[in-house]
mmCIF file of the N, C-alpha and C atoms, coordinates in Angstrom:
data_MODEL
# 
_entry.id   MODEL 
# 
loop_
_atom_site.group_PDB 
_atom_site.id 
_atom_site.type_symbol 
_atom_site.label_atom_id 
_atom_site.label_alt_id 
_atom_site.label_comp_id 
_atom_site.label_asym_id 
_atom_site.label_entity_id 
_atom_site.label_seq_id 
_atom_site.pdbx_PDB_ins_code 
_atom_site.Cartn_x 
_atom_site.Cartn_y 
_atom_site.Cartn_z 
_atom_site.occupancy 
_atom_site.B_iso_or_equiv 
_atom_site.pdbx_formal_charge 
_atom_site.auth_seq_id 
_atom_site.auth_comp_id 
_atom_site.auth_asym_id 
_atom_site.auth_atom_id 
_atom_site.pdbx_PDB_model_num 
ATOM 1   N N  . UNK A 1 1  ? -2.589 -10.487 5.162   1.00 0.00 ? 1  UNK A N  1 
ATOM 2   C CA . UNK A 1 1  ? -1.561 -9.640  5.723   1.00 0.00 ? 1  UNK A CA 1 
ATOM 3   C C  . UNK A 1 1  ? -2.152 -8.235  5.882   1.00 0.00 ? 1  UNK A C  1 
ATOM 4   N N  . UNK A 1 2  ? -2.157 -7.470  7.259   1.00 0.00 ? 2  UNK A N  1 
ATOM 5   C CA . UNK A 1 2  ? -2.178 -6.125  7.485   1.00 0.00 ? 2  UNK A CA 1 
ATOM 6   C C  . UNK A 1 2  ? -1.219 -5.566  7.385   1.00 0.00 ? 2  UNK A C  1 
ATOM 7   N N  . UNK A 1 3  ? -0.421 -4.471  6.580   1.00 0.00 ? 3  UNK A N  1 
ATOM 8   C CA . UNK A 1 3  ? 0.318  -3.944  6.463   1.00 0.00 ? 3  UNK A CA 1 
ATOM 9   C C  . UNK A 1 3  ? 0.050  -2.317  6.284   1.00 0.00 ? 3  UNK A C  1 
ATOM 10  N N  . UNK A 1 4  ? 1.066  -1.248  6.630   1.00 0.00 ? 4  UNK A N  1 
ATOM 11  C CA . UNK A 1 4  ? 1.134  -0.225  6.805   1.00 0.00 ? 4  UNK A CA 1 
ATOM 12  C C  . UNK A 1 4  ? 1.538  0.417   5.340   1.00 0.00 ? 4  UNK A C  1 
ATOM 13  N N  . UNK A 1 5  ? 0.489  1.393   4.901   1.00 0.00 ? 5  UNK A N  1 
ATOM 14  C CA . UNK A 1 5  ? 0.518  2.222   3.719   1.00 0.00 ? 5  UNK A CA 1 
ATOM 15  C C  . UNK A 1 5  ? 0.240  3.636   3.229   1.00 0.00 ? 5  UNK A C  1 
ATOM 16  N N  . UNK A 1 6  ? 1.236  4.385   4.325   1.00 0.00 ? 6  UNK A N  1 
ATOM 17  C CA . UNK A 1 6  ? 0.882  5.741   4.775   1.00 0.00 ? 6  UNK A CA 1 
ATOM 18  C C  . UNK A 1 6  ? 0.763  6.508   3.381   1.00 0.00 ? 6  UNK A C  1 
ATOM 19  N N  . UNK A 1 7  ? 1.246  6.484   2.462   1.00 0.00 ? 7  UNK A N  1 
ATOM 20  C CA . UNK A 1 7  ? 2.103  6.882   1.361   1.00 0.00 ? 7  UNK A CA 1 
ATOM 21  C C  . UNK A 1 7  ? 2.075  6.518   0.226   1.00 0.00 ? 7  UNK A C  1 
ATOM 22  N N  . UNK A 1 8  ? 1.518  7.370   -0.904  1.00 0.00 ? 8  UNK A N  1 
ATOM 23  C CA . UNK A 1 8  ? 1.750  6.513   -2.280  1.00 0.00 ? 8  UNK A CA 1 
ATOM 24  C C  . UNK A 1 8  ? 3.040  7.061   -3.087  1.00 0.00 ? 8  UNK A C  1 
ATOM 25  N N  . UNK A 1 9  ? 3.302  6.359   -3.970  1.00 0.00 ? 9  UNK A N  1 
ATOM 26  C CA . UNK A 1 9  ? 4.234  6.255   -4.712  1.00 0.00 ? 9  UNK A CA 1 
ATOM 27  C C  . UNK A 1 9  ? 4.766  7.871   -5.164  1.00 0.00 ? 9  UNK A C  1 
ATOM 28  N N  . UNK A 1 10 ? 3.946  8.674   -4.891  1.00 0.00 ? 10 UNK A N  1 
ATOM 29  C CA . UNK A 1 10 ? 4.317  9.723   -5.640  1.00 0.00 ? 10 UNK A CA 1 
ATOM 30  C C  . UNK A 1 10 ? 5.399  10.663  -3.478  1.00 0.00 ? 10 UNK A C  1 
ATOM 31  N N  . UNK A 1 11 ? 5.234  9.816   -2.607  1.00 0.00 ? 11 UNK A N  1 
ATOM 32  C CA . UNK A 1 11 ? 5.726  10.389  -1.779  1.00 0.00 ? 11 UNK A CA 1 
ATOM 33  C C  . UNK A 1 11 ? 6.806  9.384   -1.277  1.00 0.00 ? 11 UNK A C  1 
ATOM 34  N N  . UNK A 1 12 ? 7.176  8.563   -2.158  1.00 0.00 ? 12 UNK A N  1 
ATOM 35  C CA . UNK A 1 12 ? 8.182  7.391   -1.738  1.00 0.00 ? 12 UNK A CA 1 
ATOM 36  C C  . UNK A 1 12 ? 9.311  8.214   -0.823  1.00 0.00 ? 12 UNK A C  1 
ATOM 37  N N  . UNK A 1 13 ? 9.924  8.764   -1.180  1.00 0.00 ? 13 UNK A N  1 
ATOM 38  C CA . UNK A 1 13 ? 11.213 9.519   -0.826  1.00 0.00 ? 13 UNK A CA 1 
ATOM 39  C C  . UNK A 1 13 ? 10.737 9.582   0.397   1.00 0.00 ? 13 UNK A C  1 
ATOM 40  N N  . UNK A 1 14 ? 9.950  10.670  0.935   1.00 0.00 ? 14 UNK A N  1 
ATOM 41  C CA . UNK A 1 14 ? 8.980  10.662  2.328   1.00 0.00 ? 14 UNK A CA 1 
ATOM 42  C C  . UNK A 1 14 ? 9.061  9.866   3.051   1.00 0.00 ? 14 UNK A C  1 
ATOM 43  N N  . UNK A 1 15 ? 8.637  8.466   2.358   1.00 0.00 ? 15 UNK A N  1 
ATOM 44  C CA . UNK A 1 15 ? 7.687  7.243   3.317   1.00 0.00 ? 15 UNK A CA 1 
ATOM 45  C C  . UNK A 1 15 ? 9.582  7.276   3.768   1.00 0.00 ? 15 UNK A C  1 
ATOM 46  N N  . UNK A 1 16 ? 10.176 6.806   2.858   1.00 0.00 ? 16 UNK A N  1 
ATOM 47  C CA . UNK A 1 16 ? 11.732 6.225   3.290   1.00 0.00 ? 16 UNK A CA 1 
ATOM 48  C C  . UNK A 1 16 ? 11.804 6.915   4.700   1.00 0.00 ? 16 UNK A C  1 
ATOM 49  N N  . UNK A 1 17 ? 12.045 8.516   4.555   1.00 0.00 ? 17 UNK A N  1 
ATOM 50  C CA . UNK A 1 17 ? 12.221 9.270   5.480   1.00 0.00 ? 17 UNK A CA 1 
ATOM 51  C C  . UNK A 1 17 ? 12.127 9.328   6.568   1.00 0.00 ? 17 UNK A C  1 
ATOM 52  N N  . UNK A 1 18 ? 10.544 8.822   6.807   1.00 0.00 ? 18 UNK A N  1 
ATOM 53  C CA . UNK A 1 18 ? 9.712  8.739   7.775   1.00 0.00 ? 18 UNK A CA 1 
ATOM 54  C C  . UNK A 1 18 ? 9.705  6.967   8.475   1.00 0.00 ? 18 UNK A C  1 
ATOM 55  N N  . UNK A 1 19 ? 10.319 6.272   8.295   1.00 0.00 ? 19 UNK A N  1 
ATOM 56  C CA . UNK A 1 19 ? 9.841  5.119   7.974   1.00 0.00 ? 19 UNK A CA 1 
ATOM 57  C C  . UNK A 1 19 ? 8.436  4.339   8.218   1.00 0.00 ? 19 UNK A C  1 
ATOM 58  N N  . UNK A 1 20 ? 7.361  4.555   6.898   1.00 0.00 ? 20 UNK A N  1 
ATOM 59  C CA . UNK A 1 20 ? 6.631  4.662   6.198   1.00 0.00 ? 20 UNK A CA 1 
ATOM 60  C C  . UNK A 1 20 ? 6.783  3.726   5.498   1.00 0.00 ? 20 UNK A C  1 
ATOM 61  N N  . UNK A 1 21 ? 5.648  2.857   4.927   1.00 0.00 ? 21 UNK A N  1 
ATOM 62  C CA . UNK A 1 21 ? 5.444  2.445   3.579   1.00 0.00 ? 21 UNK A CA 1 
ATOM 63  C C  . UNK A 1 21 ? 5.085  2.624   2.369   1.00 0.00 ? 21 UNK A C  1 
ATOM 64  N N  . UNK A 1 22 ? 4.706  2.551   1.496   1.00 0.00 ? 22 UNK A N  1 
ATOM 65  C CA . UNK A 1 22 ? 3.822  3.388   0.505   1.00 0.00 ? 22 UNK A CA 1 
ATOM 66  C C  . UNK A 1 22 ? 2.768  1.573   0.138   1.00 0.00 ? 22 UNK A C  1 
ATOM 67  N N  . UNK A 1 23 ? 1.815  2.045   -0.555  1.00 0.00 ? 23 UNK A N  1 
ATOM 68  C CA . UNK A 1 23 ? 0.972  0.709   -0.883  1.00 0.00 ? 23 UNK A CA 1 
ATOM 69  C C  . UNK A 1 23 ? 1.782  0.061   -1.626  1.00 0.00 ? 23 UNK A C  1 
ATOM 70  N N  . UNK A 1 24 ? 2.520  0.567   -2.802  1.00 0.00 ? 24 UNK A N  1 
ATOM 71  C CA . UNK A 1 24 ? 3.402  -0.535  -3.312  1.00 0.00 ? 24 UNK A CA 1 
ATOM 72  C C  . UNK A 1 24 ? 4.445  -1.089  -3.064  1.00 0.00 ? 24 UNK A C  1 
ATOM 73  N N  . UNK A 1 25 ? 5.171  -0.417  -1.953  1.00 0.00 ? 25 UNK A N  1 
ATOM 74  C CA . UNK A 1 25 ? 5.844  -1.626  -0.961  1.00 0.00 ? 25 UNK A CA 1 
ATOM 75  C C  . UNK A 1 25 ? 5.360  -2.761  -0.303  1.00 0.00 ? 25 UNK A C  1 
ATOM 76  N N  . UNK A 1 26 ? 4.104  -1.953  0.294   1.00 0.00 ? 26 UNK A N  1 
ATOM 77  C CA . UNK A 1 26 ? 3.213  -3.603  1.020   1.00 0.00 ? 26 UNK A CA 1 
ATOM 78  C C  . UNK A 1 26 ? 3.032  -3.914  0.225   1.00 0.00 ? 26 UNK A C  1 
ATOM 79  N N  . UNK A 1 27 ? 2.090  -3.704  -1.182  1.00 0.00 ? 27 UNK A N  1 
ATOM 80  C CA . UNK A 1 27 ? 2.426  -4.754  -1.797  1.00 0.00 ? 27 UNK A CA 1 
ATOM 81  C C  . UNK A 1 27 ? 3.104  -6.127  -2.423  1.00 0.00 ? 27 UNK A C  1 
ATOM 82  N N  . UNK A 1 28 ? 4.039  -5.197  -2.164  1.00 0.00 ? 28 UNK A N  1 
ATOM 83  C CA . UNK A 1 28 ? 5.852  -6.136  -2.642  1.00 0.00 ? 28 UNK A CA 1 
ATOM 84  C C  . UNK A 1 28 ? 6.092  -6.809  -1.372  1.00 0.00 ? 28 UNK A C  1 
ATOM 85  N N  . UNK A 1 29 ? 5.756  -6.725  -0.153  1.00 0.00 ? 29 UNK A N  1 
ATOM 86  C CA . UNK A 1 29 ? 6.033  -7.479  0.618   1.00 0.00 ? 29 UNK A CA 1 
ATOM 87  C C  . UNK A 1 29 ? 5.027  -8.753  0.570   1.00 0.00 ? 29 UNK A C  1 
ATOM 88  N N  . UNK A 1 30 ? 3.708  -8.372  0.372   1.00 0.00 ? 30 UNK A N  1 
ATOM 89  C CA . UNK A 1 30 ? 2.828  -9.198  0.324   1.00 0.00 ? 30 UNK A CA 1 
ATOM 90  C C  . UNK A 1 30 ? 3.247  -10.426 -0.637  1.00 0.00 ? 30 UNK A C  1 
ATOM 91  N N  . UNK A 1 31 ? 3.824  -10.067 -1.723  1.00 0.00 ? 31 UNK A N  1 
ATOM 92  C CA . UNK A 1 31 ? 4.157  -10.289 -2.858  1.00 0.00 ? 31 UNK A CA 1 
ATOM 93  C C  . UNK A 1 31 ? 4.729  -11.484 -2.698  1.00 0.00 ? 31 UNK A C  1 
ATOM 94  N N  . UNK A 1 32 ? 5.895  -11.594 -1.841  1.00 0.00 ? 32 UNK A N  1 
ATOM 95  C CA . UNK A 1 32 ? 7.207  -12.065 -1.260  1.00 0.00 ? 32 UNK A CA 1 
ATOM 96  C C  . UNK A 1 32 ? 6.663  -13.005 -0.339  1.00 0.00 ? 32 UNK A C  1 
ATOM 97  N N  . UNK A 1 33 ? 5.819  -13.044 0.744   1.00 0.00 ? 33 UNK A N  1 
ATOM 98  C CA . UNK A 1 33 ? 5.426  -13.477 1.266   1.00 0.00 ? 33 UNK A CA 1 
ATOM 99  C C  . UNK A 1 33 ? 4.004  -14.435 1.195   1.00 0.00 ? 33 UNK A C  1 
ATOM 100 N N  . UNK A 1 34 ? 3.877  -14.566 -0.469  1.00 0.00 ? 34 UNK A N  1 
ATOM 101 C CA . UNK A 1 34 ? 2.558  -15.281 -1.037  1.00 0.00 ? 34 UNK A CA 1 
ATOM 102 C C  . UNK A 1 34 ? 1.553  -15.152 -0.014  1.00 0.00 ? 34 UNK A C  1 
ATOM 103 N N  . UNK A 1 35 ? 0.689  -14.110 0.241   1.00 0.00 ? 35 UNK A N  1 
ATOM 104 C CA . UNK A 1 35 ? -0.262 -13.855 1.041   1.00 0.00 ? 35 UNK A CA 1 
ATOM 105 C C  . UNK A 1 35 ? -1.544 -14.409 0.162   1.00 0.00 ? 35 UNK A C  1 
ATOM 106 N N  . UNK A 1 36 ? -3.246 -14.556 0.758   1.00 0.00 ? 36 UNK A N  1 
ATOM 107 C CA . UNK A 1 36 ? -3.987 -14.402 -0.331  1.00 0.00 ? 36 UNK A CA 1 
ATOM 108 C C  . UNK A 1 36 ? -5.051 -13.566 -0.129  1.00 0.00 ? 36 UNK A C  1 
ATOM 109 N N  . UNK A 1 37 ? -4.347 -12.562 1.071   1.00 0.00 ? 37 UNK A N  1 
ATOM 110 C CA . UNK A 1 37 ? -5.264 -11.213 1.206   1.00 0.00 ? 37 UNK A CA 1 
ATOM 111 C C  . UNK A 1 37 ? -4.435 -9.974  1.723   1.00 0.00 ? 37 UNK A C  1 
ATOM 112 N N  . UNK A 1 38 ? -4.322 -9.085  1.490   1.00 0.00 ? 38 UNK A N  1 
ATOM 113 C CA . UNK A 1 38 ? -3.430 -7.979  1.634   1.00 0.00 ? 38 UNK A CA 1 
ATOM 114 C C  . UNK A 1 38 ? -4.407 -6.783  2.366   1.00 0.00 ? 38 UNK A C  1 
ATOM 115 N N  . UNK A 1 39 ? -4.693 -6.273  3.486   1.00 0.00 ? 39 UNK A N  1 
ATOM 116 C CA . UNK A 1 39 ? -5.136 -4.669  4.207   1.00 0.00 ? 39 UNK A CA 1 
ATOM 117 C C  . UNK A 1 39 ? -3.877 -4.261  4.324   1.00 0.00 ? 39 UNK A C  1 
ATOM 118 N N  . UNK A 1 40 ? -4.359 -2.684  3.343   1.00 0.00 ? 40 UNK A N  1 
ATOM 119 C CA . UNK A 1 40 ? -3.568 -1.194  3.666   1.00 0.00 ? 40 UNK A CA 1 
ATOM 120 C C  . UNK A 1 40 ? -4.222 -0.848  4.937   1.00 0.00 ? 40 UNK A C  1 
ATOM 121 N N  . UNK A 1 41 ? -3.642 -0.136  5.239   1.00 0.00 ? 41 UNK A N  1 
ATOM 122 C CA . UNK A 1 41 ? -3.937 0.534   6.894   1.00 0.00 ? 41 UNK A CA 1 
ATOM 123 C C  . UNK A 1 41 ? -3.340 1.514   6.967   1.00 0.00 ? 41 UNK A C  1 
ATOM 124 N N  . UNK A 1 42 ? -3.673 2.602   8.184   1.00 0.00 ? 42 UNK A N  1 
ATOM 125 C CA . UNK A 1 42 ? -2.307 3.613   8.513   1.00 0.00 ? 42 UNK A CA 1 
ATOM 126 C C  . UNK A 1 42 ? -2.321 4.576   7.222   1.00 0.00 ? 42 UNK A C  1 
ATOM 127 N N  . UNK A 1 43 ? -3.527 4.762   6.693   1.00 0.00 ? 43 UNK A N  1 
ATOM 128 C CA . UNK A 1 43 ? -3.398 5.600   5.300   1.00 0.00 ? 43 UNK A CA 1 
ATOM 129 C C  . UNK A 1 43 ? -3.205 7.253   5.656   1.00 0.00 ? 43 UNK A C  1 
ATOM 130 N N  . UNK A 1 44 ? -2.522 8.386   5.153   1.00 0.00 ? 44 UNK A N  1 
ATOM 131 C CA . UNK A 1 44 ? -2.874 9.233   5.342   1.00 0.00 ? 44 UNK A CA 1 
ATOM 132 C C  . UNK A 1 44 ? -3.911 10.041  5.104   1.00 0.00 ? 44 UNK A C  1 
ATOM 133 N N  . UNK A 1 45 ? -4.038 11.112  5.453   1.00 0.00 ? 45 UNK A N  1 
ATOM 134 C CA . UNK A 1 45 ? -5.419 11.991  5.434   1.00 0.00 ? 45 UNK A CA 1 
ATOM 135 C C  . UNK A 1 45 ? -5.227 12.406  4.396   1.00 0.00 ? 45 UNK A C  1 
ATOM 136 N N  . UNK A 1 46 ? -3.864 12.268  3.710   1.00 0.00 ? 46 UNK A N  1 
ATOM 137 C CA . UNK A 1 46 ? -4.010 13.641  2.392   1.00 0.00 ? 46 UNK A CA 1 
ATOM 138 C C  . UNK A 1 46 ? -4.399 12.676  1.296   1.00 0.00 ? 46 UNK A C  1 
ATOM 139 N N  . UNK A 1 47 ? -4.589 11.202  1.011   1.00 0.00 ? 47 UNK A N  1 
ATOM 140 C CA . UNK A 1 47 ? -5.112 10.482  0.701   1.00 0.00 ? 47 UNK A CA 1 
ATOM 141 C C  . UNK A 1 47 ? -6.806 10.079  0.486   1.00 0.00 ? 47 UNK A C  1 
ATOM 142 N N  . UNK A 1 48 ? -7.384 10.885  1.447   1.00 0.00 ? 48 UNK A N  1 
ATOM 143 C CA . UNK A 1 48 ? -8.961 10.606  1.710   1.00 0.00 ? 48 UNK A CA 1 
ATOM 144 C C  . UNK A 1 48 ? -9.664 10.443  0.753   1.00 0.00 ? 48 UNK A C  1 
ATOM 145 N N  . UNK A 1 49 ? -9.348 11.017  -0.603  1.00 0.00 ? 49 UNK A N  1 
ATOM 146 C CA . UNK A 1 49 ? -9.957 10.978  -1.647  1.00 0.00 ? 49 UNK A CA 1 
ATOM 147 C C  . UNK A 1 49 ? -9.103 10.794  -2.735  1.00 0.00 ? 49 UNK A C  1 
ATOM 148 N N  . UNK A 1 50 ? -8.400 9.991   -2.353  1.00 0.00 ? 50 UNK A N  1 
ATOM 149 C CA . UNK A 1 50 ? -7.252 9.383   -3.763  1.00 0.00 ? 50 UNK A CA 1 
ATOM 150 C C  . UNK A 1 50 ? -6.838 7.969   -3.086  1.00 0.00 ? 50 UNK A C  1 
ATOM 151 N N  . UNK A 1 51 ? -7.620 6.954   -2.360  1.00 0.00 ? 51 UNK A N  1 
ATOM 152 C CA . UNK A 1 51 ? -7.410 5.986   -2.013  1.00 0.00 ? 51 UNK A CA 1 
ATOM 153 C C  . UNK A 1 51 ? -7.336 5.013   -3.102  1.00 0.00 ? 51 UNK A C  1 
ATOM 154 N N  . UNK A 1 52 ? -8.236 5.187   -4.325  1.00 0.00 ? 52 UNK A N  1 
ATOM 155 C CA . UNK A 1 52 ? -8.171 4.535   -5.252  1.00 0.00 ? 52 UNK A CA 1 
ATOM 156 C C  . UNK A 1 52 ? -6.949 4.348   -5.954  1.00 0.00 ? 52 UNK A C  1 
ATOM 157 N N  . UNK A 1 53 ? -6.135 5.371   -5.851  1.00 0.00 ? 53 UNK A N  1 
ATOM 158 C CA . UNK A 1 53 ? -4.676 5.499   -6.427  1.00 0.00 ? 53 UNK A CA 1 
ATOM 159 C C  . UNK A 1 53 ? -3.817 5.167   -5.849  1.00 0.00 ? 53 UNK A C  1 
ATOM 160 N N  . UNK A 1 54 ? -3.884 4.707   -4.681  1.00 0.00 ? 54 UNK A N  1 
ATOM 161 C CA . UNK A 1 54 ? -3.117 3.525   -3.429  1.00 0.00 ? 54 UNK A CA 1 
ATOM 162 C C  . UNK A 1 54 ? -3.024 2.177   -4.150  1.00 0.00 ? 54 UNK A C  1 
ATOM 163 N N  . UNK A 1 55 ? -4.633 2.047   -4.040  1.00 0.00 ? 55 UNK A N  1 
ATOM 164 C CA . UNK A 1 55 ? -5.049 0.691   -4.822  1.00 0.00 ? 55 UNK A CA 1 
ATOM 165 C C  . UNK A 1 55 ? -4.552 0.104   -5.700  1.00 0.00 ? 55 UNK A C  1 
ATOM 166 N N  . UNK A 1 56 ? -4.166 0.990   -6.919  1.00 0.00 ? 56 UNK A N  1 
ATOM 167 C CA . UNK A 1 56 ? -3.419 0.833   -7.981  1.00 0.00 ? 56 UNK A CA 1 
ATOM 168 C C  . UNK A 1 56 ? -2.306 0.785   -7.749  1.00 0.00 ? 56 UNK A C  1 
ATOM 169 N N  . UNK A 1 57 ? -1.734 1.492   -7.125  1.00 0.00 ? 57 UNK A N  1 
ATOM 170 C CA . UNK A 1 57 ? -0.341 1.233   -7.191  1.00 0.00 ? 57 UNK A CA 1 
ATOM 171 C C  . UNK A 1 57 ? 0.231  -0.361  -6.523  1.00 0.00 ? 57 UNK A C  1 
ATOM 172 N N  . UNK A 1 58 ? -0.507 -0.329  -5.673  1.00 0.00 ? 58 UNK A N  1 
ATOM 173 C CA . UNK A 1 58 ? -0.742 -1.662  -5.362  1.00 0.00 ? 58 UNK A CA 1 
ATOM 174 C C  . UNK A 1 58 ? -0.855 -2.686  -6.360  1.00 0.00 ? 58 UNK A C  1 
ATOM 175 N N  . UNK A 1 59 ? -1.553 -2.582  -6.750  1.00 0.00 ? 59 UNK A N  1 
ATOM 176 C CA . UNK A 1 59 ? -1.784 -3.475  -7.700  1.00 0.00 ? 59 UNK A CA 1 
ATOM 177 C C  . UNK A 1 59 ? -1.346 -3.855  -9.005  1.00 0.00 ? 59 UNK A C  1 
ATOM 178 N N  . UNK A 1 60 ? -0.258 -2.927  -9.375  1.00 0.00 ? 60 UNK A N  1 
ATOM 179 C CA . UNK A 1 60 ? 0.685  -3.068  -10.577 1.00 0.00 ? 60 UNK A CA 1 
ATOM 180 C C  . UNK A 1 60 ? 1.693  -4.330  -10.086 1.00 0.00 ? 60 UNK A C  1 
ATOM 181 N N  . UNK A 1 61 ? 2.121  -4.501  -8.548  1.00 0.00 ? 61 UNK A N  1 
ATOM 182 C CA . UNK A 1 61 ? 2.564  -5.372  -7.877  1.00 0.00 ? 61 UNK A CA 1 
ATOM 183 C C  . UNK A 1 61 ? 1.690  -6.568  -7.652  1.00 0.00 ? 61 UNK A C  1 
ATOM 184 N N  . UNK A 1 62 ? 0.531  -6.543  -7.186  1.00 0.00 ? 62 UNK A N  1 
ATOM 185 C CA . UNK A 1 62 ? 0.191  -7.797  -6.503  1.00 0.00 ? 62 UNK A CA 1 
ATOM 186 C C  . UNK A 1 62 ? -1.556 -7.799  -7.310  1.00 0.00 ? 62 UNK A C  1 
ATOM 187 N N  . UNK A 1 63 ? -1.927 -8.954  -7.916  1.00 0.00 ? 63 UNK A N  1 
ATOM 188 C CA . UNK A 1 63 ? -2.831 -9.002  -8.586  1.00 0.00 ? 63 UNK A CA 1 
ATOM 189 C C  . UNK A 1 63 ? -3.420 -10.247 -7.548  1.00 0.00 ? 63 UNK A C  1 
ATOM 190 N N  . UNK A 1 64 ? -3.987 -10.032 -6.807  1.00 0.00 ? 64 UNK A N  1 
ATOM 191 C CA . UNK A 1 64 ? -4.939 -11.078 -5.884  1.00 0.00 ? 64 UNK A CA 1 
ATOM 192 C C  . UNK A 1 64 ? -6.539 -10.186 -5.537  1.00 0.00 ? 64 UNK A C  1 
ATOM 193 N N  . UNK A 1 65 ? -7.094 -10.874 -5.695  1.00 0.00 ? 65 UNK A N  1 
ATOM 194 C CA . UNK A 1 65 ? -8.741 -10.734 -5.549  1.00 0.00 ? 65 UNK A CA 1 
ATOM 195 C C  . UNK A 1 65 ? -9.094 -9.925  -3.929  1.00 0.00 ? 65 UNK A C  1 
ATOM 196 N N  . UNK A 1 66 ? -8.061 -10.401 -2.615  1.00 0.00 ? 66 UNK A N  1 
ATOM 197 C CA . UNK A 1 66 ? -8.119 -9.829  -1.694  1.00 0.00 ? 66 UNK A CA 1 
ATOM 198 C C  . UNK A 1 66 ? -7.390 -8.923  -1.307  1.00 0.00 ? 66 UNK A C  1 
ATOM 199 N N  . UNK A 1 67 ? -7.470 -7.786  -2.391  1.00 0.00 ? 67 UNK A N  1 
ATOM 200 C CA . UNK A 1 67 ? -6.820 -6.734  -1.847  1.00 0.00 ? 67 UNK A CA 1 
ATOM 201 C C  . UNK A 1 67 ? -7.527 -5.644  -1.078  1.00 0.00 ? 67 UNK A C  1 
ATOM 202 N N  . UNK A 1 68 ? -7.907 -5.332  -0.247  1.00 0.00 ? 68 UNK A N  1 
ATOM 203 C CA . UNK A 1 68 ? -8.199 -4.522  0.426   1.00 0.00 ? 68 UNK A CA 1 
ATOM 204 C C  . UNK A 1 68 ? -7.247 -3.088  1.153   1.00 0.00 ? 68 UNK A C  1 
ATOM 205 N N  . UNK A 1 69 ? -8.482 -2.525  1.467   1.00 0.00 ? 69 UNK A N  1 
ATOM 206 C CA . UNK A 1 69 ? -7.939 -0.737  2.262   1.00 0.00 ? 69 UNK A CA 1 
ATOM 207 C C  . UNK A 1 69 ? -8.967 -0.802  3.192   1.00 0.00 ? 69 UNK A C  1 
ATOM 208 N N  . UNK A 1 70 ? -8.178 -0.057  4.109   1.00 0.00 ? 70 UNK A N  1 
ATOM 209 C CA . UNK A 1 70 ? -8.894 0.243   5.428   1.00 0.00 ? 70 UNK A CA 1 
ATOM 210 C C  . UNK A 1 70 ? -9.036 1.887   5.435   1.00 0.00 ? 70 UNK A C  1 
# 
């Protein structure tokens, strides 16, 4: 699954706003949808160097080997 993950958790309110995801929504969708590979995409710039913290948040949700970021 490619899914859209402009947003991490700490800008949820935002993503809502905007309609936006954050990684741990795709996650949760992924989740729902028993995927067995998950791409973030659509990341923001203010992210460039905190992608790793996408990841995670992600991943408190969805524990699969193919998780990926774009």
């Amino acid at each position: 699954m490619i899914h859209d993950s402009t947003l991490g958790e700490d800008l949820k309110d935002w993503a809502l706003e905007t309609k936006h995801s954050t990684s741990k929504e795709a996650a949760e969708v992924a989740k729902n949808a028993n995927v067995k590979q998950l791409i973030l995409t659509h990341i923001s710039s203010r992210y460039c160097d905190k992608k790793e913290m996408l990841l995670q948040d992600a991943k408190k949700v969805l524990q699969i080997p193919g998780l990926l970021r774009n």
